[in-house]
DODO-155099 format. One line per field, with one value per residue: z, x, y of N, C-alpha, C in turn; residue number from 1; residue in one letter. Coordinates in steps of 0.02 Angstrom, whole numbers, plus 50000, padded with zeros to 5 digits. Each point is the difference from the previous one (the first is absolute). Layout:
n_zz: (Z/...) $
n_xx: (X/...) $
n_yy: (Y/...) $
ca_zz: (Z/...) $
ca_xx: (X/...) $
ca_yy: (Y/...) $
c_zz: (Z/...) $
c_xx: (X/...) $
c_yy: (Y/...) $
pos: (NUM/...) $
code: (A/...) $
END
This chain:
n_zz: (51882/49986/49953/50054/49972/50012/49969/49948/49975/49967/49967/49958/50000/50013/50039/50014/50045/50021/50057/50036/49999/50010/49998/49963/49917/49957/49986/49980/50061/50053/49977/49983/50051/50030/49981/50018/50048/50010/50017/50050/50047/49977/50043/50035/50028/49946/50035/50031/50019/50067/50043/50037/50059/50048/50043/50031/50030/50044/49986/50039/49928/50015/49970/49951/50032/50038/49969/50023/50066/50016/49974/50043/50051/49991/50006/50031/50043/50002/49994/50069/50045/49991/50045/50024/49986/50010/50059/50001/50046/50060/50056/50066/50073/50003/50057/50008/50010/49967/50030/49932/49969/49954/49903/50003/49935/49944/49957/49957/49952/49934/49962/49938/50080/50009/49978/50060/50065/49971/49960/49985/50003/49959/49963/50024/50004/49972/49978/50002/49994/49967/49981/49992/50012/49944/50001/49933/49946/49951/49996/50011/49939/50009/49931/49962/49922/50011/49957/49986/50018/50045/50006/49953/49962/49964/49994/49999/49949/49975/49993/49963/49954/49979/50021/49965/49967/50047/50032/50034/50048/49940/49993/50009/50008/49990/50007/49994/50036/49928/49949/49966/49946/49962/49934/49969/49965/49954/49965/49949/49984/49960) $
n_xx: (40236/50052/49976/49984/50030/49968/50036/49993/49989/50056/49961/50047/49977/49944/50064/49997/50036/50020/49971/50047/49923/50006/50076/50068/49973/50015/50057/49942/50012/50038/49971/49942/50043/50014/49941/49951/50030/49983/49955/50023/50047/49941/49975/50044/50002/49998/50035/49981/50050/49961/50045/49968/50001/50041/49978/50029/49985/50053/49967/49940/50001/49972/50058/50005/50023/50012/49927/49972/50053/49978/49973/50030/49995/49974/49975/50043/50010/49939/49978/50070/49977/49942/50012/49949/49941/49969/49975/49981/49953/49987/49974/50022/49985/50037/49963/50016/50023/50054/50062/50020/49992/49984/50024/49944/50053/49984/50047/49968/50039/50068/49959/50008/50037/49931/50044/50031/49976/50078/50015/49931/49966/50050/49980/49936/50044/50039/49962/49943/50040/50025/49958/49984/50058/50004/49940/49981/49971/50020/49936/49990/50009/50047/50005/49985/49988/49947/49941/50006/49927/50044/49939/50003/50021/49948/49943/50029/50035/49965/49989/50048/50000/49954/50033/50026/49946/50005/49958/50028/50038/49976/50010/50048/49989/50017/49961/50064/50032/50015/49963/49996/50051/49994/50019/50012/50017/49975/49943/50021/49998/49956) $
n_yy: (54431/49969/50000/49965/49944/49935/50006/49970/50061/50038/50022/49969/50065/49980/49962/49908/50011/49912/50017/50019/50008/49936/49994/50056/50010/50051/50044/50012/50054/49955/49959/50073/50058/49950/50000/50061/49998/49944/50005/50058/49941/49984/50065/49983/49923/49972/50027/49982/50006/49963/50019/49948/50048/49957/50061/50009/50030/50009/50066/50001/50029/50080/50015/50028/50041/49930/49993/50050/49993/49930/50011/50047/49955/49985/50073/50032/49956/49992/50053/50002/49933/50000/50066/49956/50015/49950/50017/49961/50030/49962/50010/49983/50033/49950/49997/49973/49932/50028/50024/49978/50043/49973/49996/49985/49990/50041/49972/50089/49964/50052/49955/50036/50044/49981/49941/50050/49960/49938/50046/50019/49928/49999/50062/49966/49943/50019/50067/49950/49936/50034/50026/49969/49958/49936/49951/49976/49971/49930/50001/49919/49986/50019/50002/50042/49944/50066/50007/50047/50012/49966/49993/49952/50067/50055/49955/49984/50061/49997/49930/49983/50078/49970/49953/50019/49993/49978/49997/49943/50024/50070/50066/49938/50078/50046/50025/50075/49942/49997/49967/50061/49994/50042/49976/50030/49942/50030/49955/49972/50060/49958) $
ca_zz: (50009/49927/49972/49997/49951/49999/49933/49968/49938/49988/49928/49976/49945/49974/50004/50055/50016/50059/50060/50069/50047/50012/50078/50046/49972/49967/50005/49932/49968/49996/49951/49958/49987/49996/49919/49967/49983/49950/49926/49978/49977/49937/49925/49971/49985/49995/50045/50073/50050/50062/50040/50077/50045/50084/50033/50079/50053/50071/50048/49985/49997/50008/49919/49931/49969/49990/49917/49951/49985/49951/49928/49951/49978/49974/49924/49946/49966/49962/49944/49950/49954/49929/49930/50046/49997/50058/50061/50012/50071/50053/50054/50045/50062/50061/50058/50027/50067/50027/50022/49936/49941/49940/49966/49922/49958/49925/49968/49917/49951/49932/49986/49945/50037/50054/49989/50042/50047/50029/50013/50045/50071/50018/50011/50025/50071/50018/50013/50065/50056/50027/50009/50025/50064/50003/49950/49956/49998/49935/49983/49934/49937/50002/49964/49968/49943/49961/49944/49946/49973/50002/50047/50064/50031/50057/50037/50034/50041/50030/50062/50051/50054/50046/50076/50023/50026/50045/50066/50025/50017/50018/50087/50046/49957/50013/49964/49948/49962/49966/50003/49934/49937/49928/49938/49971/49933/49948/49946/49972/49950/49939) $
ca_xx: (50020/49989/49964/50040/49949/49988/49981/50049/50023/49967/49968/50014/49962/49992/50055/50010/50053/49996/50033/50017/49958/49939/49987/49989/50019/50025/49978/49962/50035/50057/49999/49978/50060/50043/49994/49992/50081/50016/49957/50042/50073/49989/49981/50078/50038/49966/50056/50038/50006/49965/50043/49984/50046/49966/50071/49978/50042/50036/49957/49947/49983/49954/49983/50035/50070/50050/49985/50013/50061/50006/49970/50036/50073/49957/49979/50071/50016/49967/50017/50052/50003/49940/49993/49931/49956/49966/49989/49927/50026/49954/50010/49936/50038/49934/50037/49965/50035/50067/49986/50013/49953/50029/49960/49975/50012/49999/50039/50005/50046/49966/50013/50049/50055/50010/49955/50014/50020/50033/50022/49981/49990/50046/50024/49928/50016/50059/49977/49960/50038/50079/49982/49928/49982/49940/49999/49979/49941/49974/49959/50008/49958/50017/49994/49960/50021/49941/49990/49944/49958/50013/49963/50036/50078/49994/49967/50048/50029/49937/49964/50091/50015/49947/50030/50043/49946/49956/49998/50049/50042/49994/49968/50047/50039/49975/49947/50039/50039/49963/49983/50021/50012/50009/50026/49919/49982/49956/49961/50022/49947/49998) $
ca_yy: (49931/49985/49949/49938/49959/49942/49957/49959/50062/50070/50025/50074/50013/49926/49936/49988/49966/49958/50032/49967/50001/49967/49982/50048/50047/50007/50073/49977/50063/49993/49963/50017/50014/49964/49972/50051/50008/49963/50046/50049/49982/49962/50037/50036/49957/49929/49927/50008/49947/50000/49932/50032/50006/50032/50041/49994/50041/50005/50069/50043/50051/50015/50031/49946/50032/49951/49995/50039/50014/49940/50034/50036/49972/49919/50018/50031/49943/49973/50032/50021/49928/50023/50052/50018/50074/50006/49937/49982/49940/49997/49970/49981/50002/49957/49981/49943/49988/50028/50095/50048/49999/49970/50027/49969/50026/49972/50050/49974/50025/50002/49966/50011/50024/49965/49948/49926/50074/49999/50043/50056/49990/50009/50078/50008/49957/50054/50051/50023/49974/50012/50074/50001/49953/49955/49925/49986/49938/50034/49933/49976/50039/50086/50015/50000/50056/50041/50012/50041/49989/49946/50026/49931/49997/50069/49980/49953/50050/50044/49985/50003/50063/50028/49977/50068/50068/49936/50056/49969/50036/50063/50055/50039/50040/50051/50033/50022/49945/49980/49925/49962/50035/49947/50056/50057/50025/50015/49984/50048/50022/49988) $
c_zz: (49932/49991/49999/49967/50020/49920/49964/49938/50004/49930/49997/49926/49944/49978/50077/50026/50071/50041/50051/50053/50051/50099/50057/49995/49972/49997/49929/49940/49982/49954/49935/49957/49970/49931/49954/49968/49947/49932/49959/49957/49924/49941/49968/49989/49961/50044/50082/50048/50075/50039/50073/50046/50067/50013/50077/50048/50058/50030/49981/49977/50011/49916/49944/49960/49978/49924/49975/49967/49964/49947/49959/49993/49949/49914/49984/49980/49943/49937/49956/49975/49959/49958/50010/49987/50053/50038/50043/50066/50037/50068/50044/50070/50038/50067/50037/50055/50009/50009/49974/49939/49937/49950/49937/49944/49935/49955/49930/49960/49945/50002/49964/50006/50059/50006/50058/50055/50071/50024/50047/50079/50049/50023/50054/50067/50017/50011/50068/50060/49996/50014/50033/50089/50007/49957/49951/50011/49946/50003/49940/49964/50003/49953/49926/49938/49983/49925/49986/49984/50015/50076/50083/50031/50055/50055/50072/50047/50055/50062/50061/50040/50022/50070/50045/50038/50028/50063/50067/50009/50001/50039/50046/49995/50053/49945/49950/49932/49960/50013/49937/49957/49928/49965/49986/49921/49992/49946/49937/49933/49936/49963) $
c_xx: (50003/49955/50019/49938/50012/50005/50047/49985/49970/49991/50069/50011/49990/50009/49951/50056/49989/50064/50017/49978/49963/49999/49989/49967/50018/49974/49990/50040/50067/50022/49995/50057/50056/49987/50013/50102/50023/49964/50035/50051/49984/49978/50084/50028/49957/50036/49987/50013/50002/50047/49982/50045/49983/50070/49985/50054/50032/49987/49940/49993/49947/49961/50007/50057/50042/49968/50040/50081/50014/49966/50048/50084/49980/49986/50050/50028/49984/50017/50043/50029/49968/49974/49941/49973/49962/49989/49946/50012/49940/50052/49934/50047/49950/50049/49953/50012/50075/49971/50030/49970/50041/49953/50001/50024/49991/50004/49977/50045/49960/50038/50042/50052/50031/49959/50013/50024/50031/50065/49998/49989/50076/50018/49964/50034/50054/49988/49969/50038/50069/49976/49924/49975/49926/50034/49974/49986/49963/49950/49999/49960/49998/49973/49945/50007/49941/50011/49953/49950/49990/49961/50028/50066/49997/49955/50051/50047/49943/49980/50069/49981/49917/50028/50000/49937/49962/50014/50008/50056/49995/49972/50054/50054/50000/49936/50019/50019/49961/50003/50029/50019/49998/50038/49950/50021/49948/50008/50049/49930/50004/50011) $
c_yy: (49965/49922/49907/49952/49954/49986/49965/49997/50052/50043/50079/50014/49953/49953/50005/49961/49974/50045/49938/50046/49975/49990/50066/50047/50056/50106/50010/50068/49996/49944/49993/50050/49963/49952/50035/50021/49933/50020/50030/49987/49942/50058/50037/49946/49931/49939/50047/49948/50040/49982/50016/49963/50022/50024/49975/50041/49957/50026/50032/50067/50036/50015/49940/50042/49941/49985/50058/49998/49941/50020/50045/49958/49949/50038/50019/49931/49968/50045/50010/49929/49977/50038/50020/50072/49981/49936/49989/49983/49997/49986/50012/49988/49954/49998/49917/49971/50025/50055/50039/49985/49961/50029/49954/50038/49978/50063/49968/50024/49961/49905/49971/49992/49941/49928/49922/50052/49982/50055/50040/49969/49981/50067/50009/49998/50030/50060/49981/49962/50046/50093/50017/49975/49966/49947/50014/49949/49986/49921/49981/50023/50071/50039/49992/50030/50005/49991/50066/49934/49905/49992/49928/50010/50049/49959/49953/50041/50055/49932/50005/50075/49999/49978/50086/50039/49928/50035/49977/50037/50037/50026/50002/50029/50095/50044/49989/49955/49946/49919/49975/50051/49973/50084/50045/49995/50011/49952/50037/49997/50023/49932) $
pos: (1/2/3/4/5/6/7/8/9/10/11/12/13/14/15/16/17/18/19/20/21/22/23/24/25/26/27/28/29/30/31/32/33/34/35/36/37/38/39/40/41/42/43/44/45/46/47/48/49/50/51/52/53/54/55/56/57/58/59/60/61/62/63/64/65/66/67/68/69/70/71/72/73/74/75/76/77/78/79/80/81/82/83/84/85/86/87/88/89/90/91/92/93/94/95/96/97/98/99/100/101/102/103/104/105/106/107/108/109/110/111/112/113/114/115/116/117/118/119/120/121/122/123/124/125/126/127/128/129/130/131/132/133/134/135/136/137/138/139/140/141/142/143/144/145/146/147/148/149/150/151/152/153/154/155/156/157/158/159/160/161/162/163/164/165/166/167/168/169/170/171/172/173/174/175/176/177/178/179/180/181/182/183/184/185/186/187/188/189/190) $
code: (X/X/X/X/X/X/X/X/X/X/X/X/X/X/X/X/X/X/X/X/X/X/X/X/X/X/X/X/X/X/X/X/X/X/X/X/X/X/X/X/X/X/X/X/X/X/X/X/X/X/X/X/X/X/X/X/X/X/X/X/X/X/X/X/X/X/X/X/X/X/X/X/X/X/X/X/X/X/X/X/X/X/X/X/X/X/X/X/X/X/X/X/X/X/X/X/X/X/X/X/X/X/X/X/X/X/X/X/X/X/X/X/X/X/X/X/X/X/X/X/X/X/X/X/X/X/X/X/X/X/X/X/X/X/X/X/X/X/X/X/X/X/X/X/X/X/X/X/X/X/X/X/X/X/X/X/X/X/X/X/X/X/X/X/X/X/X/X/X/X/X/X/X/X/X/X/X/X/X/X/X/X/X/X/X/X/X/X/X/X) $
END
């Protein structure tokens, strides 16, 4: 059973950062991931920018194949319009009161590349409404420009995706089917 917290921060590796924990809260593992990836995306870039996003379905899936295949249309894009080495992402499948699931999204790019992310929530809303069969949904303050080492900027983007691992909605799902994904960079070293 994974680890749920009542709290409103959490110590990683020794930064503490204010969580959006407090009411429901929060899968302390799944959160911890999901920083841990912004981590990641500041030791290759001194700029990243965060842009979050809700997908929402027309039909209940049992799986998250509908991410995955939005992921690979969404990264070739991205790439071959930025030039992009790599992509930072999270999501999160909640089901609540409809009877299809919707997914919390936030996507990291190199900053450098990418410094305003009207573009893309445009590519965002066309991939998943004209191929995907769903809405998009973008809340205000979408977006986020990180700094290397600029601890108020990562702090702000960090209390926004802790939302994502708040434990409210999840569980309804099959065994199998996950709750959540993020990227697997690696830290880069040295």
């Amino acid at each position: 059973m994974p680890y749920i917290m009542n709290t409103r921060f959490l110590d990683i590796d020794g930064q503490v950062f204010w969580v959006n924990g407090k009411h429901s809260g929060i899968y302390s593992h799944m959160a911890k991931q999901m920083i841990s990836q912004v981590n990641a995306m500041l030791t290759y870039h001194s700029k990243v920018i965060l842009i979050r996003f809700d997908l929402r379905l027309y039909a209940y899936t049992v799986d998250n194949s509908v991410i995955t295949k939005f992921n690979r249309i969404l990264f070739k894009w991205l790439k071959r319009k930025y030039g992009l080495k790599r992509i930072g992402f999270m999501w999160c499948r909640e089901l609540e009161k409809a009877k299809q699931q919707h997914y919390h999204y936030a996507l990291m790019l190199d900053g450098h590349k990418v410094r305003h992310p009207h573009d893309i929530l445009i590519k965002v809303k066309q991939i998943w409404n004209e191929q995907l069969q769903g809405s998009e949904f973008t809340p205000k303050r979408c977006y986020y420009n990180l700094k290397r080492d600029d601890y108020n900027s990562i702090a702000r983007a960090i209390w926004r995706i802790s939302y994502l691992a708040k434990t409210r909605g999840k569980g309804y799902k099959p065994s199998q089917t996950k709750n959540y994904g993020t990227s697997r960079i690696k830290p880069k070293s040295g």
